[in-house]
Residue, then its C-alpha position, 0 to 999 in steps of 0.5 A: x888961757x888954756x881952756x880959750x884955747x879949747x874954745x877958739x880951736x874947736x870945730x862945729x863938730x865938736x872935735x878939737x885937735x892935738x895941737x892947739x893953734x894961737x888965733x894970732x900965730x895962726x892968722x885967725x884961723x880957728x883950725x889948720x891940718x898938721x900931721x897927727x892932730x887926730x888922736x882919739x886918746x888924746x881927746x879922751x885924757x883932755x875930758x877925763x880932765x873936764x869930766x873930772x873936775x867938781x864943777x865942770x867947766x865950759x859945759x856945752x864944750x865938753x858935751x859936744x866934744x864927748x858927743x863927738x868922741x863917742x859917736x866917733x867910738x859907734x860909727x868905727x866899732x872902734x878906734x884909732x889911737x894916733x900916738x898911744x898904744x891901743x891898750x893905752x887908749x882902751x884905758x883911757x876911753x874905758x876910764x871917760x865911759x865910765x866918768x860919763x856914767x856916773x854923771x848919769x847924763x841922760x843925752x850921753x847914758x845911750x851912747x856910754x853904754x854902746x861905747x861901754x859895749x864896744x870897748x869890751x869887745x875891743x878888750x876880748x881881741x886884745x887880751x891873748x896879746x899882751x905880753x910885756x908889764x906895761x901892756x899887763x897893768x893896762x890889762x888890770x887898770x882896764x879890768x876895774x871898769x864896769x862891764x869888763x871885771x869878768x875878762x881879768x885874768x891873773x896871770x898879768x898880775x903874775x906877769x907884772x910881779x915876774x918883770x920886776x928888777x931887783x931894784x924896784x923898777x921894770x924896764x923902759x917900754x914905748x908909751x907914746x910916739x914922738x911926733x917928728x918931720x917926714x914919714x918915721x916915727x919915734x917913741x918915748x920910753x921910760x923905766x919911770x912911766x912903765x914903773x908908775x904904770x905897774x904900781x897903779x895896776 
């Protein structure tokens, strides 16, 4: 059912949104606006997920939608992450970039490598802020990809290690902003998702 649901909300440009609609709730329409339903990190953790398995599933859904992404990450010379931090959503696109390498797609090995190119770029503009651990393990975990081993920098290792509280944990960081009625915003913090981000730097 879940992965129908993709099916049935895509658009003819290969998008599909945040919030996945029931054609019955939603009137048989296959697509409405709502506020936040473009998230280009969001996209990129959905085909990380695809990409990823063994024997990947509805094939042409996730090439139209990688080609939809990636043209997306070329035309802007970047991009916008709705409801993540743009060291998160640097990860994240780093991280399918390279899932799409390595399936040596000859339709999507031009455009990987402009969006590679691009990241890196992104990456060199965001390095002289970070600042806390959480931003720091983003850093490391961004760092392994190809083409970005060069711009590592010990001191977010360091800056990890000094944050750490004596019982194991670090302190509770923004990950994603928490959709909500009107114009503010909220966002969820958690001492276990900054933790688990830490270890796997």
């Amino acid at each position: 059912i879940p992965l129908k649901r993709l099916e049935v909300n895509s658009l003819p440009s290969g998008e599909i949104p945040v919030w996945l609609m029931n054609p019955v709730e939603n009137e048989g329409r296959r697509y409405i606006e709502m506020p936040g339903n473009q998230c280009i990190t969001c996209l990129a953790n959905l085909l990380i997920g695809l990409w990823s398995h063994s024997e990947t599933i509805h094939q042409d859904l996730v090439e139209k939608t990688t080609i939809f992404l990636l043209q997306s990450l070329i035309e802007r010379e970047g991009f916008h992450s709705e409801y993540y931090t743009p060291l998160t959503g640097l990860w994240r696109l780093a991280e399918l970039v390279q899932l799409i390498q390595a399936q040596g797609s000859a339709s999507l090995g031009d455009m990987a490598f402009q969006s590679q190119r691009i990241l890196k770029n992104r990456f060199v503009e965001f390095r002289s802020h970070i600042g806390t651990p959480q931003q720091a393990s983003r850093a490391v975990l961004i760092s392994l990809h190809d083409g970005m081993q060069e711009l590592f920098e010990e001191r977010w290792v360091e800056l990890i290690i000094d944050k750490q509280r004596h019982d194991g944990l670090w302190e509770a960081e923004p990950f994603y902003v928490v959709p909500s009625v009107g114009e503010t915003k909220g966002t969820h913090s958690s001492r276990l998702i900054t933790t688990a981000t830490c270890y796997d730097a």
